[in-house]
C-alpha positions in Angstrom: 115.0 86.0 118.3 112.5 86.5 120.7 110.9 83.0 120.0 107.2 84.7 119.6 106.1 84.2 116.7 108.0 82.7 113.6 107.0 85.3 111.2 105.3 88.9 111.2 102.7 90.0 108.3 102.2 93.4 106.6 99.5 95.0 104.8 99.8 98.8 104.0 96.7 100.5 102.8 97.7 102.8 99.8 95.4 105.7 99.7 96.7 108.7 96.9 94.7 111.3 95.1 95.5 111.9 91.0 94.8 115.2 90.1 94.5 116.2 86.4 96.5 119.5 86.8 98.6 121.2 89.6 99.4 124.5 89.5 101.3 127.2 92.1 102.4 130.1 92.4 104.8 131.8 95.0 105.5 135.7 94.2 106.2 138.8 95.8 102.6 139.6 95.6 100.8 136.4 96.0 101.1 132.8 96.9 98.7 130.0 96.1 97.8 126.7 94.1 95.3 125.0 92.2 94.5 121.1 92.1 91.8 120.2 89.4 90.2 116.7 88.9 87.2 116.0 86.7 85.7 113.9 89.6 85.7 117.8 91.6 82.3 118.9 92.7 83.3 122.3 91.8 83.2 120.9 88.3 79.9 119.6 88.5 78.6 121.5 85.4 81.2 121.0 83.0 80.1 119.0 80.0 76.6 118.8 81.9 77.2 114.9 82.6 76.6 115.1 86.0 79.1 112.5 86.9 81.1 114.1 89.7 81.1 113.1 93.1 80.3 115.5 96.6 83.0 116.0 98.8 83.3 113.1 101.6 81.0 110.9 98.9 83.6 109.0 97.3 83.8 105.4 99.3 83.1 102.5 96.8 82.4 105.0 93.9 81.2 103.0 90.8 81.7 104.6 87.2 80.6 106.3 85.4 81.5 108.7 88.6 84.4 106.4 89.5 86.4 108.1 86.3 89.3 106.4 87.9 88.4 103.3 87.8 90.2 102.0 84.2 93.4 103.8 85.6 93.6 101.6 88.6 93.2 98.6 87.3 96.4 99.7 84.6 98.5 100.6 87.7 97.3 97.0 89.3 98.1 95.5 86.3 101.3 96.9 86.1 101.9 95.8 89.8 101.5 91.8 89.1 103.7 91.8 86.1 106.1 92.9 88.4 105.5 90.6 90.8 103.1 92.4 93.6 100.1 90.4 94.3 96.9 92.9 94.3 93.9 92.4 96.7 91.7 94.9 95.7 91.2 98.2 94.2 88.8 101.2 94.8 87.7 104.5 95.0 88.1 106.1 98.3 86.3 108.6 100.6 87.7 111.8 99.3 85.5 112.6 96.2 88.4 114.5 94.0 90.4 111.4 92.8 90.9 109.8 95.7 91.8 106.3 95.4 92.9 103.0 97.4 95.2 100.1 96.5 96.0 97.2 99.0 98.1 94.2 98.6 97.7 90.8 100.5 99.4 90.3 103.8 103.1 89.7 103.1 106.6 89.8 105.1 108.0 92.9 106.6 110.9 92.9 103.9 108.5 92.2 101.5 106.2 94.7 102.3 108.4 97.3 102.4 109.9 96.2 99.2 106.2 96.0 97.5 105.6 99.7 99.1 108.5 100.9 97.2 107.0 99.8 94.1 103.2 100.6 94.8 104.6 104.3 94.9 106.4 104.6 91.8 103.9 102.4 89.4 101.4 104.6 90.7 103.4 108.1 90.1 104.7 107.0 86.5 100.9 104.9 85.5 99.5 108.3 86.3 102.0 110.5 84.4 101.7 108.4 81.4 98.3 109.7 81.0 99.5 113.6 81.9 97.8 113.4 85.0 99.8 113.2 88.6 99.4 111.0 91.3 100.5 112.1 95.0 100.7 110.4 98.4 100.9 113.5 99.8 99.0 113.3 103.2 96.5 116.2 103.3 96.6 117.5 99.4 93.1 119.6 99.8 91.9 121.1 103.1 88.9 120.3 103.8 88.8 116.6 102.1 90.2 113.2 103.8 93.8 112.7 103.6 95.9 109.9 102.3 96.7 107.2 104.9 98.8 104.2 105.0 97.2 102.4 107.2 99.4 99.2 108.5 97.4 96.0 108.9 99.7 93.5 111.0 100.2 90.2 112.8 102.3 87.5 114.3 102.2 84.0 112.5 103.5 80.5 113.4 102.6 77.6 110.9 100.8 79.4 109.1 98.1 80.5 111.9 98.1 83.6 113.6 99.1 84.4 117.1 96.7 87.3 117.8 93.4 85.0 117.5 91.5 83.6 121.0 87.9 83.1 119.6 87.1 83.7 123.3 89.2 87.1 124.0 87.8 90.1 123.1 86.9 91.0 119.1 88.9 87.8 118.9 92.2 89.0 119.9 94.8 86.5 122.1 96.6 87.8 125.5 99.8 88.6 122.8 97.7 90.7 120.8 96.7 92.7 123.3 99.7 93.0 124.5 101.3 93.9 121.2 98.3 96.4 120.9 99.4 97.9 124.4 102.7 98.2 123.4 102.1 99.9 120.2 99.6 102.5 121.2 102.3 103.3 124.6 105.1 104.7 122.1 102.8 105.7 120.2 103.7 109.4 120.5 107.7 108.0 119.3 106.4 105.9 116.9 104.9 109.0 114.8 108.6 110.0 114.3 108.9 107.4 111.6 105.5 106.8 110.9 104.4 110.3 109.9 107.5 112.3 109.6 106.3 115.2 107.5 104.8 118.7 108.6 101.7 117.9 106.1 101.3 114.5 108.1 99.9 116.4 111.2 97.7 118.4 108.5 95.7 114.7 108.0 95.4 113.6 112.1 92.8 116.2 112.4 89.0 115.5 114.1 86.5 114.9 111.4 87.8 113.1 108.3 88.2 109.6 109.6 92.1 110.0 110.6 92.8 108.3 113.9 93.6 111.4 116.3 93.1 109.5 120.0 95.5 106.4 121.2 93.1 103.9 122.0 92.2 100.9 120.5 88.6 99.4 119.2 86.4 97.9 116.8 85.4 99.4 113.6 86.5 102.8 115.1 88.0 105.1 112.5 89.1 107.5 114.9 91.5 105.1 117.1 95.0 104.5 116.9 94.5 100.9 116.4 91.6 99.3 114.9 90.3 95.6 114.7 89.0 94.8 111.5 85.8 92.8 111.8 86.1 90.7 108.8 89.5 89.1 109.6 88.3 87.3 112.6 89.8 84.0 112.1 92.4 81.8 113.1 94.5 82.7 109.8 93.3 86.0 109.6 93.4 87.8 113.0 95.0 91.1 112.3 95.3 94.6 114.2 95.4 98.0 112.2 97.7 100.8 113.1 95.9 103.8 111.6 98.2 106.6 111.6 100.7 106.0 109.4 101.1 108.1 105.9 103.2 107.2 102.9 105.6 110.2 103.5 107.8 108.1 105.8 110.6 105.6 104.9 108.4 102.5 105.1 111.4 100.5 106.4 112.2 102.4 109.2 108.4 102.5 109.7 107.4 98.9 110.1 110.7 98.0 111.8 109.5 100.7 114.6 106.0 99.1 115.0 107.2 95.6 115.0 109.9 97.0 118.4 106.6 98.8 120.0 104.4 95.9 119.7 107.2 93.3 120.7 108.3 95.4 123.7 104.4 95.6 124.6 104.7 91.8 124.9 107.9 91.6 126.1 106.8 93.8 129.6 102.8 92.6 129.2 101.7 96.1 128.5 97.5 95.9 129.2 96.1 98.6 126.8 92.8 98.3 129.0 95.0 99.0 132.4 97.0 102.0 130.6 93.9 103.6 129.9 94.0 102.8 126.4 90.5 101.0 125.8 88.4 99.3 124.0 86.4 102.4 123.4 83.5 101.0 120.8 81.2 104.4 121.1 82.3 107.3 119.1 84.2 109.6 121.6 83.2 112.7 119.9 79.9 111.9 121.3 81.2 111.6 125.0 80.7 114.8 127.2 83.6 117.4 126.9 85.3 116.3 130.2 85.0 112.2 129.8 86.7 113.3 126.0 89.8 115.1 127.8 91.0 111.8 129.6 91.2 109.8 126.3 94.8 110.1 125.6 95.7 111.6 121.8 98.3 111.6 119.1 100.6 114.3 119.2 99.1 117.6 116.7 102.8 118.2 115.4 106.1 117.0 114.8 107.4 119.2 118.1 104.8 117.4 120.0 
């Protein structure tokens, strides 16, 4: 209604960990739980194989470590018979079972719809072979945590609106604009976004969550991120990092699409707002030039 664009595009990154056991316990006298994988370091000398992977060293694993790896392409498999087109598979950062799928660009509708099923192949793929699969945004302390990360972008015949070979990493004057307007209700948008008290246990320094609202290239700690590799005139996309795959994915990508539409709507400049491009790492910066980068909020009362 706005006459924009004629279309938006959605790509969620799926991130999940599958554990082969989960155990708690919650008594009078003690409270606790246990997650095992056979990927765990702390299992490095069962069977004397040697096939487990260090914590933090699971990006792009490759079997034998990647133990994963036949399990994935089931639930993928799974995914295309029922219609869900599959771009790629792999084994993500966090070394205990930590995985990634993502599907191709689609409609918001469709998106959310393919979400919907992403989640329960997964769950029931996993339980089929008694282990359990969980989306769950910060499962082990000290490891990554799961993300759904939201690639996104407005289209008309076919080409997308967010690409000016001349603007900066590619990105048109309505990009930016889009980008200003998402990373301003930022804060509100992590209401639906990341809804859960374990998704402020994931936006912590350290394990590549987004924890600052500024945008950049390439930066894992930003809000919004511009991917590189989709610098085209079909393929220029933003990336809004701090999503998990605890919220209602409807409610989630209807609240982005508002933000980044009312950033165009009153020509929010990210840059002006104090927003960015940052392209250093800001946990480098001296302490006081790091306090005037603007963050996400550390909990749900925030």
């Amino acid at each position: 209604e706005t006459g924009f664009a004629a279309e938006s595009r959605w790509g969620p990154e799926f991130e999940f960990y599958v554990f082969d056991s989960v155990a708690f316990e919650n008594e009078v006298h003690r409270v606790g739980y246990r997650l095992e994988s056979q990927e765990g370091v702390w299992n490095s000398t069962a069977g004397g194989l040697g096939h487990y992977i260090p914590l933090h060293g699971g990006y792009h694993a490759h079997p034998p470590r990647d133990s994963l790896y036949n399990l994935r392409s089931e639930m993928c498999l799974h995914l295309e018979a029922m219609g869900v087109p599959i771009k790629y598979h792999h084994h993500e950062v966090g070394g205990p079972g930590q995985l990634e799928i993502e599907t191709p660009l689609m409609g918001l509708l469709e998106s959310g719809d393919a979400t919907m099923k992403v989640k329960y192949v997964t769950k029931m793929t996993a339980a089929a072979h008694n282990q359990t699969a969980t989306f769950m945004p910060k499962p082990l302390f000290g490891e990554a945590g799961n993300g759904m990360h939201f690639h996104q972008m407005l289209m008309r015949e076919d080409l997308s609106l967010f690409y000016d070979a001349e603007g900066y990493a590619g990105l048109s004057q309505m990009a930016l604009h889009y980008v200003g307007g998402l990373l301003a209700h930022g804060p509100a948008l992590l209401a639906f976004t990341n809804p859960s008290t374990n998704s402020f246990r994931r936006l912590v320094p350290g394990y590549e969550a987004p924890v600052n609202l500024f945008f950049s290239v390439g930066n894992r700690s930003a809000a919004v991120r511009i991917p590189l590799y989709a610098g085209s005139s079909t393929q220029q996309r933003i990336e809004f990092r701090p999503p998990d795959a605890t919220c209602n994915v409807y409610l989630a990508l209807a609240a982005q699409l508002m933000a980044g539409l009312d950033g165009i709507v009153n020509e929010i400049d990210p840059t002006a707002a104090g927003f960015g491009p940052f392209d250093t790492n800001v946990f480098d910066w001296p302490l006081e030039e790091r306090k005037a980068v603007k963050g996400l909020p550390a909990s749900l009362g925030d």
